[in-house]
VEXDREN-2710 file (C-alpha; in Angstrom, 1 decimal):
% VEXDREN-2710
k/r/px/py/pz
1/UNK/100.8/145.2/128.8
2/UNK/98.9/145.6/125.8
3/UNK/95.7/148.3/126.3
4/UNK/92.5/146.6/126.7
5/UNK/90.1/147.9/123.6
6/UNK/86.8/146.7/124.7
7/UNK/84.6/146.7/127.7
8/UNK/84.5/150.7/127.8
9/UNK/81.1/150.9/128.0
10/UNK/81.3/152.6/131.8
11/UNK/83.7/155.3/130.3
12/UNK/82.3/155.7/127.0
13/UNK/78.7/156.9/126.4
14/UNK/76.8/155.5/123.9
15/UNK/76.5/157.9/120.8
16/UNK/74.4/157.4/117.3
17/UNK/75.6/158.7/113.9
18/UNK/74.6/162.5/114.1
19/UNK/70.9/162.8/112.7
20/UNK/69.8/165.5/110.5
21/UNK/67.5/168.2/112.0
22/UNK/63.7/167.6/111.6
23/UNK/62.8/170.1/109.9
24/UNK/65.9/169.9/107.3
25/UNK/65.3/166.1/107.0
26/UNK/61.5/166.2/106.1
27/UNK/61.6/167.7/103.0
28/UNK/63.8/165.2/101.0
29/UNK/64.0/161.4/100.9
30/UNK/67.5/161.2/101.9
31/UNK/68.4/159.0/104.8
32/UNK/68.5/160.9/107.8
33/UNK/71.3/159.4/109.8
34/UNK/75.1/160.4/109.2
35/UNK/77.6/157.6/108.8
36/UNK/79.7/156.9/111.5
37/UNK/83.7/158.4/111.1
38/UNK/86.2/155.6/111.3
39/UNK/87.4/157.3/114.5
40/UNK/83.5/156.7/116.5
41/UNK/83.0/153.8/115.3
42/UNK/86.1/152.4/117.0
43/UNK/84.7/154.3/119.6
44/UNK/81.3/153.0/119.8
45/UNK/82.0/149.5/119.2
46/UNK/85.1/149.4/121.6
47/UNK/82.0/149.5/124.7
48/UNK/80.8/146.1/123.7
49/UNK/81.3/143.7/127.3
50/UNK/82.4/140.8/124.7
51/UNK/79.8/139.0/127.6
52/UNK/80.5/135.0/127.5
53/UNK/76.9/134.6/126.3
54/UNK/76.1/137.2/123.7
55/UNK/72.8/137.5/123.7
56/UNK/72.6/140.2/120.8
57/UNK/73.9/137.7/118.7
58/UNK/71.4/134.9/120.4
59/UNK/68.6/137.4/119.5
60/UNK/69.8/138.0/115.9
61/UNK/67.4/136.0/113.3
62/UNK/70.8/135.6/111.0
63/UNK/72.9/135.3/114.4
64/UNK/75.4/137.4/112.8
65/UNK/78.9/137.1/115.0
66/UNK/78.4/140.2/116.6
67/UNK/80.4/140.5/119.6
68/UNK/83.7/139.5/117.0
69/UNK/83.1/142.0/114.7
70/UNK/82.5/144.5/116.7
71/UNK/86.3/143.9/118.0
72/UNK/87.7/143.8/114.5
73/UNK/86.0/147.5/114.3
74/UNK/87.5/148.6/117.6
75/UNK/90.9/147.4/116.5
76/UNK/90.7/149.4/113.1
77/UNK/90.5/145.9/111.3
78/UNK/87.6/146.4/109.3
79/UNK/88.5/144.3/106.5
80/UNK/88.0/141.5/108.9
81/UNK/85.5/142.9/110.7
82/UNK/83.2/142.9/106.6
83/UNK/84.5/139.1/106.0
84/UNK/82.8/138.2/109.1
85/UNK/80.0/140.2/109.1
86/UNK/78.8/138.8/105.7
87/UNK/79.9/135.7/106.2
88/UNK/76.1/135.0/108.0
89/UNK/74.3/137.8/106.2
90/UNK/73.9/138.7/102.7
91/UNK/72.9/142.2/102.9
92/UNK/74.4/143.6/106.2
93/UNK/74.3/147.2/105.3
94/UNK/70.3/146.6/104.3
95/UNK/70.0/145.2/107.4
96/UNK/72.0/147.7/109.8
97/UNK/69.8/150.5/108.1
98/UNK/66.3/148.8/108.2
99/UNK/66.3/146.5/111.0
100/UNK/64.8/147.0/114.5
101/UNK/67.7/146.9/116.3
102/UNK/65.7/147.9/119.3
103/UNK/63.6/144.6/119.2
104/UNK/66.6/142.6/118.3
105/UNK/70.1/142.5/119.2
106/UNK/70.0/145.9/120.8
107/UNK/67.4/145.2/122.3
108/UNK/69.3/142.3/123.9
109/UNK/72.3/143.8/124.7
110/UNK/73.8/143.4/127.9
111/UNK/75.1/146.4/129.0
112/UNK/72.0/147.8/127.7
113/UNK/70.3/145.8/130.8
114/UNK/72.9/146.6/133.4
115/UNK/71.7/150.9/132.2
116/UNK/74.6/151.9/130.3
117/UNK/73.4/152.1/127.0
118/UNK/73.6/149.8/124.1
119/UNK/75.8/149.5/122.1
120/UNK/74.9/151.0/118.7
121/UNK/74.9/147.8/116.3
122/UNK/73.2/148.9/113.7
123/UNK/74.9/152.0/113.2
124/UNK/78.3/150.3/113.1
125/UNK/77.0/147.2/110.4
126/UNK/76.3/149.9/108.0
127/UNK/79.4/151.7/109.0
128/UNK/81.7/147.8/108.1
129/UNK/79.8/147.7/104.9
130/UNK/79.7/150.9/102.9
131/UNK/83.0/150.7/104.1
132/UNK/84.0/147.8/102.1
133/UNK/82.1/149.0/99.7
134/UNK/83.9/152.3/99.2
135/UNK/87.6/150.4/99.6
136/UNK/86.5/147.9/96.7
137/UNK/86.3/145.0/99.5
138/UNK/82.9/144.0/98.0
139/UNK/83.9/141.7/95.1
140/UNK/81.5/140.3/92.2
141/UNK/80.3/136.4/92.4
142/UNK/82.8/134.4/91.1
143/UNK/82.2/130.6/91.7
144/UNK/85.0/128.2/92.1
145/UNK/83.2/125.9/89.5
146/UNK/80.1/126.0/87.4
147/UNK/77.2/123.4/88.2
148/UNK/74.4/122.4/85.2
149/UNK/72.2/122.6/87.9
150/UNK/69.4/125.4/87.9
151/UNK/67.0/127.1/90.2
152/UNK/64.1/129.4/89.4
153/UNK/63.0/132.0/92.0
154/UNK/59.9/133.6/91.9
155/UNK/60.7/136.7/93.7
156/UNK/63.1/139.4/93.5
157/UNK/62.6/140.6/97.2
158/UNK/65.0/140.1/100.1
159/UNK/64.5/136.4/100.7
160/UNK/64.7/135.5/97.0
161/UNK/67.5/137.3/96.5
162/UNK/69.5/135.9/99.3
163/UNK/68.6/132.4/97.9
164/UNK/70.0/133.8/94.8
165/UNK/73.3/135.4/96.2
166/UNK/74.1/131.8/98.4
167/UNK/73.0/129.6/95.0
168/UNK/75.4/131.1/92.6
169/UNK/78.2/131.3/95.2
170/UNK/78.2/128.0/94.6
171/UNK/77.8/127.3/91.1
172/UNK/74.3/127.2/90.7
173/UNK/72.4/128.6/87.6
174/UNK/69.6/130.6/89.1
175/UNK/66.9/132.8/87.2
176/UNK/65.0/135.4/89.6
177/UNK/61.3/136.2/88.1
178/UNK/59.6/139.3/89.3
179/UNK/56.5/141.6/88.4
180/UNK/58.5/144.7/88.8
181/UNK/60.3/146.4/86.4
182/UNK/63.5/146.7/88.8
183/UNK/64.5/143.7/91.5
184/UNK/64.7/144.4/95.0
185/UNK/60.6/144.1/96.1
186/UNK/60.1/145.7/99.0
187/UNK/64.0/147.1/99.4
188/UNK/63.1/148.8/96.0
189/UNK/59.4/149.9/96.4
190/UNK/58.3/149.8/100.1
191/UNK/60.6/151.6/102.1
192/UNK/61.4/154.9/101.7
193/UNK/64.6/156.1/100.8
194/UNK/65.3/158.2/104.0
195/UNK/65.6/154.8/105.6
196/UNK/67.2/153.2/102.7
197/UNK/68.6/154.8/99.9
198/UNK/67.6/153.4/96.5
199/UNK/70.9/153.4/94.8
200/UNK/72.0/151.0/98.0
201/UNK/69.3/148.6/96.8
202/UNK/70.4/148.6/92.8
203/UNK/74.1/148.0/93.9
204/UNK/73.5/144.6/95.4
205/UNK/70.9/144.1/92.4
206/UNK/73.8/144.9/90.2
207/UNK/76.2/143.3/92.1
208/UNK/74.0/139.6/91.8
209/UNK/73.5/140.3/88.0
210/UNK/77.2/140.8/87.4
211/UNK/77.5/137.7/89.3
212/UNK/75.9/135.5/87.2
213/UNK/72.0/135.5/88.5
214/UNK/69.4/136.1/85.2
215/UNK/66.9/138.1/86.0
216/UNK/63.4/138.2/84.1
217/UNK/61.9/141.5/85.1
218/UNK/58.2/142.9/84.4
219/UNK/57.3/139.0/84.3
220/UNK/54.3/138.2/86.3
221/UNK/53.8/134.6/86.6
222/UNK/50.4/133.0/85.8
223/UNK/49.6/135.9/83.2
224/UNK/53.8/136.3/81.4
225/UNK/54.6/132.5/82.1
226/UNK/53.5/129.4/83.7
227/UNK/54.5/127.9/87.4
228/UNK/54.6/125.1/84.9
229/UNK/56.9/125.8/82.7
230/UNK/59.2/127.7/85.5
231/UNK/59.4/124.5/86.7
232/UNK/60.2/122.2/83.6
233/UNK/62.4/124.8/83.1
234/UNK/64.4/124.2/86.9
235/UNK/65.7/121.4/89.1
236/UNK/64.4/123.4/91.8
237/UNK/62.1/126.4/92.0
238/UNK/61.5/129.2/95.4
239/UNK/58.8/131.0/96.3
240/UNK/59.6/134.0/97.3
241/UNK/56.8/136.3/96.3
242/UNK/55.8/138.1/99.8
243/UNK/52.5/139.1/100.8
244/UNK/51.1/141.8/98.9
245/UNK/46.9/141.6/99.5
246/UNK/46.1/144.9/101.3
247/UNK/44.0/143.8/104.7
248/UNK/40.4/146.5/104.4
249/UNK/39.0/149.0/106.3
250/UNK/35.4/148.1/107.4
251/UNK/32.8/150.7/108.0
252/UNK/30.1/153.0/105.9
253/UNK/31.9/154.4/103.0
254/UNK/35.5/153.1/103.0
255/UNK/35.1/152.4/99.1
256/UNK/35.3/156.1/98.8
257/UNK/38.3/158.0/96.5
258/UNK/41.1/159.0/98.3
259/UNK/41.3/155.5/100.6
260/UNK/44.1/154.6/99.0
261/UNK/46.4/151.2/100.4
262/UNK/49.9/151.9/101.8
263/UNK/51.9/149.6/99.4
264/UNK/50.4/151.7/96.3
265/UNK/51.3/155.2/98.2
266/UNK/54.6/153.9/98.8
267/UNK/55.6/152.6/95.6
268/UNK/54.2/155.2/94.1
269/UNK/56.9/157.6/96.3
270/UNK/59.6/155.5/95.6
271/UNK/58.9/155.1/91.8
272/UNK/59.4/158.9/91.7
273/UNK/62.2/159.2/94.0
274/UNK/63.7/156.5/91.4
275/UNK/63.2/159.2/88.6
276/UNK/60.3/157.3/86.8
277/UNK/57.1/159.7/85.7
278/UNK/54.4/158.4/87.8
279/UNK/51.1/160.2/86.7
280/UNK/49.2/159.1/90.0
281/UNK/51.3/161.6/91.5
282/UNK/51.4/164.1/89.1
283/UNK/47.6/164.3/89.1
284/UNK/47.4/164.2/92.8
285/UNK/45.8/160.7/93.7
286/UNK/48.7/159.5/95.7
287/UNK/50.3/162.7/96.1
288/UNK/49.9/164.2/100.0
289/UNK/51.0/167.9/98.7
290/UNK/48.3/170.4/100.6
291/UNK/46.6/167.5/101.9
292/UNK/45.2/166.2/105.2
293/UNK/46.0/163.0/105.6
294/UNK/45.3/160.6/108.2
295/UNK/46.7/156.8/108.1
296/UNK/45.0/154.1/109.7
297/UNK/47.8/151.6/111.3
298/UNK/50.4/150.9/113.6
299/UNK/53.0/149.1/112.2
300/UNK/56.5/150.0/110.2
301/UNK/54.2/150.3/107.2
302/UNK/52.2/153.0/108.5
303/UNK/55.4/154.9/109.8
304/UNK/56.8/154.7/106.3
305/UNK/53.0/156.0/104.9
306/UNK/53.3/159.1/107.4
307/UNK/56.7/160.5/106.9
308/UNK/56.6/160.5/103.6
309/UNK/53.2/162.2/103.5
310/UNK/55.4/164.6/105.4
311/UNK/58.0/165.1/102.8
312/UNK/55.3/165.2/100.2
313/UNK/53.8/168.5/101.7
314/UNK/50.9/167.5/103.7
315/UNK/49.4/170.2/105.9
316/UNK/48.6/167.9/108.7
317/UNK/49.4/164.0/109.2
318/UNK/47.9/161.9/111.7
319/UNK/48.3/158.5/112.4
320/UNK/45.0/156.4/114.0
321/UNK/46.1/153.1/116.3
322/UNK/43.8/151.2/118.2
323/UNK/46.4/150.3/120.6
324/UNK/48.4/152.9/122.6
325/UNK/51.7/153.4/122.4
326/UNK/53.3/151.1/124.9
327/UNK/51.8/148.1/122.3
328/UNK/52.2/149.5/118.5
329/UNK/53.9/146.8/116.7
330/UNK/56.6/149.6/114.8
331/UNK/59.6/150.4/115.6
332/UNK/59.9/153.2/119.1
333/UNK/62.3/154.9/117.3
334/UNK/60.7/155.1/113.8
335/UNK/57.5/156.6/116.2
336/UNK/60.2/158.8/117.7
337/UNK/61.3/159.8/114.1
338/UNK/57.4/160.6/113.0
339/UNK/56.9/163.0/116.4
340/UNK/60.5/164.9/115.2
341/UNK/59.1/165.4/111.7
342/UNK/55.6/166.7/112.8
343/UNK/53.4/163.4/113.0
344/UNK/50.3/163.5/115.4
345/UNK/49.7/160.0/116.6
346/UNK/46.2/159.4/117.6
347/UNK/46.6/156.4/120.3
348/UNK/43.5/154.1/120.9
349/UNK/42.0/155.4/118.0
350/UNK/40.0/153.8/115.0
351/UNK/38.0/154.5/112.3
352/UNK/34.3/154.0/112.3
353/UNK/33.2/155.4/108.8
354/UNK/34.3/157.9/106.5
355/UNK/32.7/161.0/105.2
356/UNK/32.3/162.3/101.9
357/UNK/33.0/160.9/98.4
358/UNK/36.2/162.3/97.6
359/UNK/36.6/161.3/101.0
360/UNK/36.4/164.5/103.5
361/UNK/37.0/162.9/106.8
362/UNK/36.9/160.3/109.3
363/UNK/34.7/159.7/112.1
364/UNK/36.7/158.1/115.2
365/UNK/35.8/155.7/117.6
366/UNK/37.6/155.7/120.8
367/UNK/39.1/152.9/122.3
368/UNK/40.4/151.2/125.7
369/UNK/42.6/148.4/126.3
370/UNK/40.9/145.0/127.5
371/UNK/41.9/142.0/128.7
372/UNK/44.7/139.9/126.6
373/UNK/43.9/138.1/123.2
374/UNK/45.2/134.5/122.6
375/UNK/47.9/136.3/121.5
376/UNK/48.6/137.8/125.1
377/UNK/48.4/141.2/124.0
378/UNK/45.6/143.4/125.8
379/UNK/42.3/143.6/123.1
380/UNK/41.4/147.3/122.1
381/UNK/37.7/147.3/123.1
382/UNK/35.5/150.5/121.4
383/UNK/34.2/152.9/123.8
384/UNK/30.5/153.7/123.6
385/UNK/29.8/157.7/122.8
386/UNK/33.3/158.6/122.9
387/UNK/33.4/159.2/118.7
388/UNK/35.1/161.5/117.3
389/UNK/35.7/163.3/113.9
390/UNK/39.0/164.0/111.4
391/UNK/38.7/165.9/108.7
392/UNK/40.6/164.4/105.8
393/UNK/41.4/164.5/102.1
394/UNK/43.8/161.1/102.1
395/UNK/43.1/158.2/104.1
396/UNK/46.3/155.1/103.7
397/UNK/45.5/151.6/105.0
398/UNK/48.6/150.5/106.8
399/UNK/46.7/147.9/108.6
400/UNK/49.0/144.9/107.6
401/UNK/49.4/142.5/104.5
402/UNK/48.1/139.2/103.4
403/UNK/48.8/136.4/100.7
404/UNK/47.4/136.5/97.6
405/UNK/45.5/133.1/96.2
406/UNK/49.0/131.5/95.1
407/UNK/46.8/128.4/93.8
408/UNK/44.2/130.2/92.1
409/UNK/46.4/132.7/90.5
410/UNK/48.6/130.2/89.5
411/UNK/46.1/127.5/88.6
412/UNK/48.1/125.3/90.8
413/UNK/45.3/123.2/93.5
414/UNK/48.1/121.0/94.5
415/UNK/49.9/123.7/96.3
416/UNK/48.9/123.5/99.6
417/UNK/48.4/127.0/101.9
418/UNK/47.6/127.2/105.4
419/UNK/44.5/128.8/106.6
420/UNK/45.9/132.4/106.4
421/UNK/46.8/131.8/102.8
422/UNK/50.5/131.3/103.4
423/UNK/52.1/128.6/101.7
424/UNK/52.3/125.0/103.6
425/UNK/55.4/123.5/104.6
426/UNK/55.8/120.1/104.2
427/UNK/56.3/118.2/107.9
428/UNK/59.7/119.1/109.5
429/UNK/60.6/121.4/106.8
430/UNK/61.0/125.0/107.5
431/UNK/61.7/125.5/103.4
432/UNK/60.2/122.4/101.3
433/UNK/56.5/122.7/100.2
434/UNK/54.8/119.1/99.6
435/UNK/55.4/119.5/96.1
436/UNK/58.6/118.0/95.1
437/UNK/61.4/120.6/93.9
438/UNK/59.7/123.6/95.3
439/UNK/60.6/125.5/98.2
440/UNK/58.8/128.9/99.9
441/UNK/61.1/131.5/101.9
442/UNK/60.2/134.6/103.5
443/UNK/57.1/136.4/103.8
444/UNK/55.0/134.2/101.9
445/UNK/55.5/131.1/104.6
446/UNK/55.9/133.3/108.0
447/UNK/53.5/136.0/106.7
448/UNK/54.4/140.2/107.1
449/UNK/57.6/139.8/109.0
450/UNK/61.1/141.0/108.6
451/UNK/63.3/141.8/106.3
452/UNK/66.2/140.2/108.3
453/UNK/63.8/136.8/108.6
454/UNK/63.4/136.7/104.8
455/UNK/67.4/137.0/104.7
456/UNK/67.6/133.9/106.7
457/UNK/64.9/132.2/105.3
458/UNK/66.4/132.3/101.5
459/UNK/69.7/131.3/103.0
460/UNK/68.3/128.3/105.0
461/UNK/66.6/127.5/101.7
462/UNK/69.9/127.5/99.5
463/UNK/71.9/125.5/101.6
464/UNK/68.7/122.9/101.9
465/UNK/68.8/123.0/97.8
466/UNK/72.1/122.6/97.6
467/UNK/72.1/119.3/99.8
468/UNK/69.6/118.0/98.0
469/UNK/71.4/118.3/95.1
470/UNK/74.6/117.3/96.1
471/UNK/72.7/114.0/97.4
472/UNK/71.4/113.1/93.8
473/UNK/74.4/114.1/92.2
474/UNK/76.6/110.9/94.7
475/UNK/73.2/108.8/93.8
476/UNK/73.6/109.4/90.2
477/UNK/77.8/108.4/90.8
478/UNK/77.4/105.1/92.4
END
């Protein structure tokens, strides 16, 4: 009788990809996870119940097979387990580096609820990928058969460049514009590199251009080109821009120097770590070096904003949420990863004014947790005389993103946006806009979300294009 290969999860502890030391780890950008050896990822994934429901996979935004290819990688048949793994998701080792596996399918996971330990997803997706990467598995876009059709995506982030990657799988002609100077958004600019290395990011960007997909870089539409023209220019154009308006701080003298917003600090880090000159570093004003630095927020951003303050050579970080612990909206183990590096997190904590122009510190107000919002989430109430004060010589906003004015910067008044700015879906669309031959994915519909969701989203979007096409194409037949 053949040896069973799963369901070892009672034998077999559960075990992550060794982690650098802390104090090793926070002086360079690199990521600070090991990769799995062939042998532990058999290991790890051979624990996996194969349950008749999975629920990791139910809990997936992209619901990635798991459960299957887990048992390809228990087998030793990695191969198969990459052609299933991508088959739902277009960037799976993005994904098994960045997402929160602990809110999602790990978070799920079955044996994970029974107390064994879950099994360690993410790990082992990045594991199948660079994998099939380094063994040449990862082949360049070759569609069966060109198509005159064209679709313009204005975007180069995660959710337009999924659209992107599904479109010219299948013939389309698709031009991706963007602001930047390299594609990627986020992937290239907000996230640090010791959670995702860069040259990671400009492999799948070289991998799409190879592929076919035209991109139009440093191209900022409404000032470089038209919405117009991008679409007389398309049968079909995307809106993938994400949400980039930086939400305030409130209080006497938050228009001081040295209140600076997260997404500038952090693509300012990255554009260095790239190898660009960036003269806001070298002169200091987003440079941590010496520094204390306090960041205002709760969220992945904020985690991102205070590690690499870290790595920059801060001489104290400290993180102000107005929540505690139990209910910050980041990632446990990113908070986990902070506290390793030397991170103080201030919990039920906000600022109340700042000090000092340079900016010299923070006064702190104190907070408890009140009864639930409409959201169902307890409501951080301030507590009277219990201020405090920080000293500080960089203050980040990580308090959350917002859309910019689409219509206005656009000129466009027929787009329609919903009341937080994001753009409107038509009714019983999740991708269509009421404008005819323009879709919105990602961020820019949902608002600040996932990565993973924006994955989905430009998907969803292709395949919705591509129908649509298809369906004028028999019209135009008949």
């Amino acid at each position: 009788m053949a040896k069973q290969p799963m369901l070892k999860f009672v034998s077999v502890d559960r075990d992550m990809p060794e982690k650098r030391d802390a104090e090793i780890r926070n002086k360079d950008f690199d990521e600070i996870y090991a990769e799995f050896a062939d042998a532990k990822a058999a290991e790890q994934s051979s624990r996996c119940s194969q349950c008749g429901v999975p629920y990791c996979q139910n809990h997936c935004p992209l619901h990635n097979n798991i459960p299957d290819w887990l048992r390809m990688t228990a087998t030793g048949r990695i191969e198969e387990a990459y052609q299933i793994s991508q088959a739902t998701n277009t960037f799976p080792e993005i994904c098994g580096r960045i997402c929160p596996q602990d809110r999602l399918c790990e978070g799920n996971c079955v044996i994970e609820q029974s107390g064994h330990g879950t099994v360690t997803i993410g790990a082992v997706e990045k594991y199948i990928t660079d994998t099939a990467w380094e063994k040449g598995w990862v082949k360049p876009i070759t569609p069966s058969a060109e198509r005159k059709e064209s679709v313009g995506i204005i975007g180069a982030g995660p959710g337009g460049l999924a659209a992107a990657d599904r479109l010219r799988r299948a013939g389309v002609q698709v031009t991706v514009y963007d602001r930047y100077d390299r594609a990627g958004g986020l992937l290239t600019y907000g996230i640090p590199g010791f959670k995702l290395e860069k040259d990671i990011v400009m492999r799948r960007n070289a991998q799409l251009e190879a592929g076919g997909v035209t991109f139009k870089l440093n191209c900022e539409v409404g000032k470089d080109i038209s919405f117009e023209d991008i679409r007389k220019a398309h049968d079909a154009v995307i809106i993938a821009t994400g949400v980039y308006k930086t939400r305030d701080l409130q209080g006497p003298g938050s228009g001081a120097r040295g209140i600076e917003r997260a997404i500038d600090y952090l693509t300012a880090s990255n554009r260095q770590d790239l190898g660009d000159t960036v003269p806001e570093i070298e002169d200091g004003t987003l440079n941590a070096e010496g520094k204390r630095v306090i960041v205002v927020g709760g969220g992945d951003t904020a985690m991102d904003c205070v590690r690499t303050a870290i790595r920059q050579g801060a001489t104290s970080v400290k993180c102000l949420y107005r929540r505690d612990r139990a209910n910050m909206p980041g990632s446990q183990r990113e908070v986990q990863n902070a506290e390793e590096e030397g991170v103080v997190f201030e919990w039920l904590s906000a600022p109340k004014g700042f000090q000092g122009n340079p900016v010299s510190g923070v006064l702190v107000q104190k907070m408890r947790l009140g009864p639930p919002d409409a959201s169902g989430r307890q409501s951080p109430e301030v507590i009277e005389g219990a201020d405090d004060f920080e000293p500080a010589d960089l203050v980040i906003k990580a308090l959350g993103f917002e859309p910019e004015d689409l219509p206005a910067l656009w000129g466009q008044p027929d787009l329609q946006v919903t009341g937080w700015g994001t753009v409107k879906m038509a009714q019983g669309s999740t991708v269509a806009t009421e404008m005819d031959g323009v879709y919105a994915v990602g961020d820019i519909v949902r608002g600040a979300s996932l990565v993973v969701w924006a994955i989905k989203d430009g998907r969803d979007c292709a395949d919705t294009i591509l129908d649509r096409l298809n369906a004028v194409n028999e019209i135009a037949a008949e």
